[in-house]
C-alpha positions in Angstrom: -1.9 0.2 27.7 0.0 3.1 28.0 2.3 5.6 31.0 4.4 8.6 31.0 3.4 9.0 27.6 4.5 5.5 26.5 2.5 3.0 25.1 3.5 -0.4 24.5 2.7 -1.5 21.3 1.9 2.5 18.6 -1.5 2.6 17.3 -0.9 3.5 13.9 3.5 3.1 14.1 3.8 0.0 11.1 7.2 1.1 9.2 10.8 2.3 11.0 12.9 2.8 8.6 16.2 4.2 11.5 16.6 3.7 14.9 18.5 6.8 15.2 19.1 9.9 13.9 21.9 12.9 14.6 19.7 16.5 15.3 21.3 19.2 13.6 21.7 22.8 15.3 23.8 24.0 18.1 21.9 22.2 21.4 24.5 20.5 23.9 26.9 18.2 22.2 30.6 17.4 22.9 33.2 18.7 20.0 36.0 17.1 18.2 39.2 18.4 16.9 40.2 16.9 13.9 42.7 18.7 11.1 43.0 21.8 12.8 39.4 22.2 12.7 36.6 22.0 16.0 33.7 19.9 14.8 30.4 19.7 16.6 28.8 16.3 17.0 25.4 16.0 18.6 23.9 12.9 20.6 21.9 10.4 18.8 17.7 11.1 19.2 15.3 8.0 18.9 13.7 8.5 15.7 11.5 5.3 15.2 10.8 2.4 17.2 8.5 -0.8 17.3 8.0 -2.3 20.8 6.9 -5.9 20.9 4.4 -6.8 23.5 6.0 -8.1 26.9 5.1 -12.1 27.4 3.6 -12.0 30.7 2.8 -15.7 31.9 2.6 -17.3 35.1 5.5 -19.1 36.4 3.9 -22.4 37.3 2.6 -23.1 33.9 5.0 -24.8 31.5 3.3 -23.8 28.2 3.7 -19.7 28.9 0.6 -18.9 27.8 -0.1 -15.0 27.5 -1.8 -13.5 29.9 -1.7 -9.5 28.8 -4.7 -9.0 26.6 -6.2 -5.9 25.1 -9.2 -4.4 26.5 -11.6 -2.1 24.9 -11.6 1.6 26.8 -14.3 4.2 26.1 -11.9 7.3 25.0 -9.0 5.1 23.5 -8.5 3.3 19.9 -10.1 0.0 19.6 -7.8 -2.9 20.1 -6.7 -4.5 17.5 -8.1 -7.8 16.1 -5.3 -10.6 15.9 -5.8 -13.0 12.8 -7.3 -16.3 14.0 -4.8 -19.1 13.7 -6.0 -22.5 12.7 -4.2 -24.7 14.4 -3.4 -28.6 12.8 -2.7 -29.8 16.5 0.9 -31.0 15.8 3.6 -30.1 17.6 5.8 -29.6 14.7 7.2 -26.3 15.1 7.6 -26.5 18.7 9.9 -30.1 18.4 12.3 -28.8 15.0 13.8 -26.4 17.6 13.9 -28.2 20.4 13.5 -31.9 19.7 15.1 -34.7 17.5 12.8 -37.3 17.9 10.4 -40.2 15.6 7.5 -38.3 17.5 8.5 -35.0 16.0 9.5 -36.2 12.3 7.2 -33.8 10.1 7.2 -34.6 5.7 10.2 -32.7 4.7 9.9 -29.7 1.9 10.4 -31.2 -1.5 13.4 -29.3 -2.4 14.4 -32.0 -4.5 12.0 -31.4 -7.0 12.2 -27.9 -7.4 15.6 -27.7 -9.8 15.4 -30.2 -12.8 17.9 -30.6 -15.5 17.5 -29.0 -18.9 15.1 -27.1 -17.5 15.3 -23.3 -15.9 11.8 -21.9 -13.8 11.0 -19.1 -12.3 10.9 -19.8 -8.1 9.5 -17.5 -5.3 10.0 -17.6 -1.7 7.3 -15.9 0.5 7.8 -15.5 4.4 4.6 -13.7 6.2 2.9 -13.4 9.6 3.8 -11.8 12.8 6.0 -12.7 15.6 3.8 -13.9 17.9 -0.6 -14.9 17.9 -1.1 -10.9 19.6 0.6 -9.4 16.8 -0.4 -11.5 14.2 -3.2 -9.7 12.0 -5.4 -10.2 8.8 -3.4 -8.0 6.6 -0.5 -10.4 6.8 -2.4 -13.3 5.4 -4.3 -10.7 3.0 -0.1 -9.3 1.5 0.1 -13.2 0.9 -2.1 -14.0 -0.9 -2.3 -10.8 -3.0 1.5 -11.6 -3.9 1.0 -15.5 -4.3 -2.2 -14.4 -6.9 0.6 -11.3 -8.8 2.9 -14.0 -9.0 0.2 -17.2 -10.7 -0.9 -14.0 -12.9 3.1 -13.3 -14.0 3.6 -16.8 -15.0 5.1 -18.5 -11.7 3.8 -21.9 -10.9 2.4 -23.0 -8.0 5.0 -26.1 -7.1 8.2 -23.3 -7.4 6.0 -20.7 -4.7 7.0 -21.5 -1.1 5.2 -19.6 1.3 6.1 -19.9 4.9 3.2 -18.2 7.4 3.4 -17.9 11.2 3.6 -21.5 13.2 2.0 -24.1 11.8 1.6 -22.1 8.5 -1.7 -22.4 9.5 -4.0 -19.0 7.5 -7.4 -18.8 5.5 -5.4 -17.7 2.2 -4.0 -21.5 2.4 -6.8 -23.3 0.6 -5.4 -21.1 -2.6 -2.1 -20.7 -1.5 -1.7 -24.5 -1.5 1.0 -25.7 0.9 1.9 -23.3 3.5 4.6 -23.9 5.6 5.3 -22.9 9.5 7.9 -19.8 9.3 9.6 -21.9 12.4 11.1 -24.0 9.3 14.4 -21.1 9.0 16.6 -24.8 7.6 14.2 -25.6 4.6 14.0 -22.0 3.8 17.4 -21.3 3.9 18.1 -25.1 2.5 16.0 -23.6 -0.1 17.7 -20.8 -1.2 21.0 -22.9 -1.3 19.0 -25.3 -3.8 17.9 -22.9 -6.3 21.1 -20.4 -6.0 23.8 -23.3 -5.9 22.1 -25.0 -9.4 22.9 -23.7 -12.2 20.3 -22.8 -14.4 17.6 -23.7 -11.8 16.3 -20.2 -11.7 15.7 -17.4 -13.8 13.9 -15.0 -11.7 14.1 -16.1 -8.2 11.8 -13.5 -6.1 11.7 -12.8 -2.3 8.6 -11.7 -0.6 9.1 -10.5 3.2 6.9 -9.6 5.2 7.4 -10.3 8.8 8.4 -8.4 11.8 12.2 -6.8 12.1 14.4 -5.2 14.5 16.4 -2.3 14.2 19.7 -4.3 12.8 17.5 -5.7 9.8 17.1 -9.1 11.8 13.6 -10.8 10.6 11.8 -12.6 13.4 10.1 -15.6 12.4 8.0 -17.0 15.3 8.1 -16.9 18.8 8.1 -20.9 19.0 8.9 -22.2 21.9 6.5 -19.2 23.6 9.5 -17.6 25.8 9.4 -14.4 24.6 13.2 -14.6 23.4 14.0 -14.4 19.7 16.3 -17.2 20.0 19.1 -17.7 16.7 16.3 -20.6 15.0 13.6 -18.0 15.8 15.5 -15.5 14.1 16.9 -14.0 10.1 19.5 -12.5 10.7 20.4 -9.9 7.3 23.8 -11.4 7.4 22.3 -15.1 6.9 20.1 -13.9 4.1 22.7 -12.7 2.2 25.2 -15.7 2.6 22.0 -17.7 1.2 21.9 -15.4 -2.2 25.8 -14.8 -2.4 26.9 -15.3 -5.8 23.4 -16.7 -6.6 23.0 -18.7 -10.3 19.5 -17.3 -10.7 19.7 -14.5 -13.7 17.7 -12.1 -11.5 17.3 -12.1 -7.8 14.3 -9.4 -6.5 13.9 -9.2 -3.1 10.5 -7.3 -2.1 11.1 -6.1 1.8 7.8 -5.3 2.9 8.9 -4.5 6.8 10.8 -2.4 8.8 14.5 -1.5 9.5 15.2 -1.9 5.4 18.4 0.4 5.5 20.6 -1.6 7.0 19.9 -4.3 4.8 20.3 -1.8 1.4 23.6 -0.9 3.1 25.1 -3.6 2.9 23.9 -4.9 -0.4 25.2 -1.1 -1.7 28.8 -2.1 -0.3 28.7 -5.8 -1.4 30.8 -7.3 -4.3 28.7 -10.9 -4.5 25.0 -9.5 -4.9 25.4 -8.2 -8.5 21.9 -9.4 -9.4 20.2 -9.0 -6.4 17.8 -6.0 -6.6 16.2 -4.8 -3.0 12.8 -3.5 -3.5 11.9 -1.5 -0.4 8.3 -0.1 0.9 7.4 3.6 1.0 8.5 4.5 4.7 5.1 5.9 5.2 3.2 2.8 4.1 1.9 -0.2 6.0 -0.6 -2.5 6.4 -1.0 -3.8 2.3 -0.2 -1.0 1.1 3.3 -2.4 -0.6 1.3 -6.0 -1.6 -1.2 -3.7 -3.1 1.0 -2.0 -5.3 2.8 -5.1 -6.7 -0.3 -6.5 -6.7 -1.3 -4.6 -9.9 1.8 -5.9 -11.7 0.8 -7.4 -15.3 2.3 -10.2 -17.0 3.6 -7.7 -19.6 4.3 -4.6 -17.6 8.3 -3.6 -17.3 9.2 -3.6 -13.1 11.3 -0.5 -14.1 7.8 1.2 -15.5 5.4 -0.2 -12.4 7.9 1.5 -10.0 8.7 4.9 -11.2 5.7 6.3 -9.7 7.2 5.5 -6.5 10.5 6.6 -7.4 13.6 5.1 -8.9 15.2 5.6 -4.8 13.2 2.5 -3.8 15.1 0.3 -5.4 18.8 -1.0 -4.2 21.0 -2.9 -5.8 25.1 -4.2 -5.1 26.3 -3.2 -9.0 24.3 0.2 -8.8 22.6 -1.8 -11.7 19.1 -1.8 -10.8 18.0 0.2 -13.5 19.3 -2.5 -16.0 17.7 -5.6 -13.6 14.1 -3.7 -13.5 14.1 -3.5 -17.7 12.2 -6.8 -17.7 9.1 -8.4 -17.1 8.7 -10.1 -13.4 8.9 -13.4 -15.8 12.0 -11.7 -17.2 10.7 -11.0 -21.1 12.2 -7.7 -22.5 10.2 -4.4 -22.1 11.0 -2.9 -25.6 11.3 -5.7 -28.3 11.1 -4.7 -31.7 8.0 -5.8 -33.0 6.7 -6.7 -29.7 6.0 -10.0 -28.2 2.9 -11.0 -28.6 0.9 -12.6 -25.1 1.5 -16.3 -26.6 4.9 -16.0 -27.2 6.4 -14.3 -24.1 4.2 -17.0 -22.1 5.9 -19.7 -24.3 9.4 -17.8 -24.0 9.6 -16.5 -20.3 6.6 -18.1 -18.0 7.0 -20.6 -15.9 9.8 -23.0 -17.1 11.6 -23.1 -20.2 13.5 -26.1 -21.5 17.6 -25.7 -21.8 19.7 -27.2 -25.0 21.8 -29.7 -24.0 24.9 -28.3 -25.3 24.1 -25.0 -22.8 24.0 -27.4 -19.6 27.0 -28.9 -20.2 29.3 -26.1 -21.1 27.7 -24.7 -18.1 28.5 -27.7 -15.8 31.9 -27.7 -17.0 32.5 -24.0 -16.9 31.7 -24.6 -13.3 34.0 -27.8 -12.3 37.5 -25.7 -13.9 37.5 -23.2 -11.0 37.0 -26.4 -8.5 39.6 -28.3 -10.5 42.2 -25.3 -10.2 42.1 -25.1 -6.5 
């Protein structure tokens, strides 16, 4: 559907990575004196931009159901085919952001479980799916799944990998995927991230998979629940929550894989940060889309070195607070060392670095009280 030049929703347009841009040369501009010197400034030019499909409904109808579909046009690119959602028929999503009700009590996330004493895991958190049913497609359940299967491979298991898909979490990759939860659920994911970064010793690699759509500012939208067309603030991630969730996070490694748009402003601010110093940001290639970036990772093995699997793409893809990220990739996904002399052999680094490891008892508590004298002092 497309005017003037316009369309919509791009074709083939799946990465931005900048709103804007400044266009050098010597076009109109306004000028600027500054130090005795006239400098030149140019107006801002739209570089990239994704536009969401408008909700057009019918005013009578309560439920806002969409009524702009595609339509195939000899002469034009096919439309394209929106993943089928399986819907459980509950109303779950629909009453955590706008309901508080016995009706609407879903089983809560059992965050509980996921931190144990003496014991440190690996944990994963996967968030997938598009913002709304139209834009939903079968590469997003396809990047889950592909990362869900890297992750079994590298040692992860499956009770410490929460994926969150779409609105009822609802997707074909779930029979292997095991539970998948509605991306409406922003409180258990970010409840979540508290768990597993407030505990100590609860995580040694804690990876971030995201893959969902984002708006110029960074902001990840999660689902269009309540079907207004408004990304309201439970609808929506802002870059700012995110990083208040993994601010001075307990977890030995934090990697965050951003497989979306907009990731700049989000690599700014970790750049400029003083409370990410082991959060790594792994971006996409700006050029890629699709699952291309799950693809990639996809091929990590158990034994490969992050720091070796990504130099083909270039050591600029990945950002870090401490300016570290060379020192964070040296390991395993698992976290095993790359160089060990002799080398560890496949049964010992699953042993040592897969999955969970047991903690001496002597090590948890000088950790717990290492924690309580700050506490105590103020």
């Amino acid at each position: 559907m497309c005017g003037s030049y316009e369309c919509l929703t791009p074709a083939q347009r799946s990465r931005c990575e900048n709103q804007l841009k400044r266009r050098p040369g010597r076009s109109k501009g306004w000028s600027q004196r500054s130090a005795g010197r006239v400098r030149r400034e140019e107006p801002p030019v739209g570089l990239c931009e994704i536009h969401f499909l408008p909700l057009v409904v019918v005013a009578q109808d309560p439920k806002h159901p969409q009524k702009l579909h595609c339509m195939d046009l000899h002469g034009f690119s096919p439309c394209p085919r929106p993943l089928p959602l399986i819907s459980s028929g509950s109303t779950a999503a629909y009453c955590e952001l706008n309901k508080n009700t016995r009706r609407c009590h879903r089983q809560q996330l059992p965050m509980h479980k996921s931190c144990r004493m003496y014991q440190t895991c690996d944990h994963a958190v996967l968030i997938t799916g598009g913002w709304q049913e139209q834009v939903t497609y079968p590469h997003h359940a396809h990047n889950l799944l592909l990362f869900y299967q890297m992750l079994r491979r590298n040692g992860f298991r499956q009770e410490h990998i929460k994926a969150f898909f779409a609105s009822e979490g609802q997707t074909p990759a779930a029979t292997e995927v095991g539970d998948v939860h509605p991306a409406t659920e922003k409180v258990a994911i970010r409840s979540h991230l508290a768990l597993v970064c407030r505990s100590l010793h609860c995580a040694d690699s804690l990876v971030l998979y995201l893959n969902s759509p984002a708006v110029s500012d960074g902001t990840i939208l999660l689902w269009d629940a309540n079907h207004n067309g408004i990304a309201d603030p439970k609808e929506r991630y802002p870059i700012s929550e995110l990083l208040a969730d993994l601010e001075s996070c307990n977890a030995r490694r934090v990697l965050l894989f951003l497989d979306q748009s907009y990731p700049e402003p989000l690599a700014k601010k970790l750049r400029a940060s003083r409370r990410h110093a082991n959060v790594v940001l792994v971006r996409g290639i700006a050029a890629s889309g699709g699952s291309a970036f799950a693809e990639f990772w996809a091929g990590l093995q158990p034994d490969q070195c992050l720091l070796q699997h990504i130099l083909p793409v270039g050591p600029w893809s990945a950002v870090s607070a401490s300016g570290a990220s060379a020192q964070l990739l040296n390991v395993t996904l698992a976290g095993a060392p790359c160089h060990s002399v002799p080398p560890l052999g496949e049964e010992e680094r699953q042993r040592r670095y897969h999955g969970c490891q047991n903690l001496p008892t002597m090590l948890w508590y000088q950790s717990r009280q290492q924690q309580q004298r700050p506490q105590e002092d103020d």
